[in-house]
C-alpha positions, 0 to 999 in steps of 0.5 A, a space after each residue: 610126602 615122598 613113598 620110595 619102593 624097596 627091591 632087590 635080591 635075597 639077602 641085598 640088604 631090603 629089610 636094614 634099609 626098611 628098617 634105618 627109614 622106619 627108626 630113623 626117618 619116621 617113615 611108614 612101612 608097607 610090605 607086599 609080603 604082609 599085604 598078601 599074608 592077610 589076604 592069605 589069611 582072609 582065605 583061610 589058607 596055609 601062610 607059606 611061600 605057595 600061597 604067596 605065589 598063587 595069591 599073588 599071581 591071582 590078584 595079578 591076573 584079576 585086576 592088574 600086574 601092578 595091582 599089590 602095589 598100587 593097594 599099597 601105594 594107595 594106603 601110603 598115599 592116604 597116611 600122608 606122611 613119608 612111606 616106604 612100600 617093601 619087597 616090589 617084585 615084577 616089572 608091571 609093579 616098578 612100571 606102575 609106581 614110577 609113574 606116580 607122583 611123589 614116588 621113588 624107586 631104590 633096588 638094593 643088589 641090582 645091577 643097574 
């Protein structure tokens, strides 16, 4: 089982990348953005990019820098099959992540 972790910049090519792993490779696709558009909805609040900012940055603050993805990692890990977890976004959660086994990074548009 390998889970690989998609970021990058607006347009670097996430979503083609999701979507080549998902079609061709059978991989199982996890997104931040759909993970906290539930959890807006839970809430009954307005699905639109403030809600995702102040959900997230809530979660954050409550449980942990990394704590989306490692939810997220969580799940893949318990499908046991090859993953892909998409729109990775601050530092606590590329830290987190690398830290675990079975787990690749890849940031489409970076520089390094």
């Amino acid at each position: 089982m390998i889970i690989i972790g998609i970021t990058g910049t607006l347009g670097a090519g996430k979503g083609t990348i999701v979507d080549y792993l998902v079609k061709n490779k059978g991989y199982h696709h996890y997104s931040v953005r759909a993970y906290l558009t539930e959890e807006i909805k839970r809430r009954n609040l307005p699905v639109n990019r403030d809600s995702m900012t102040s959900v997230a940055n809530e979660l954050r603050a409550l449980h942990s820098p990394s704590y989306i993805t490692d939810q997220l990692y969580l799940l893949a890990k318990e499908k046991g099959k090859n993953c892909v977890i998409e729109s990775i976004r601050t530092p606590g959660e590329i830290v987190s992540l690398r830290q675990k086994k079975q787990f690749l990074s890849f940031c489409g548009g970076c520089q390094s």
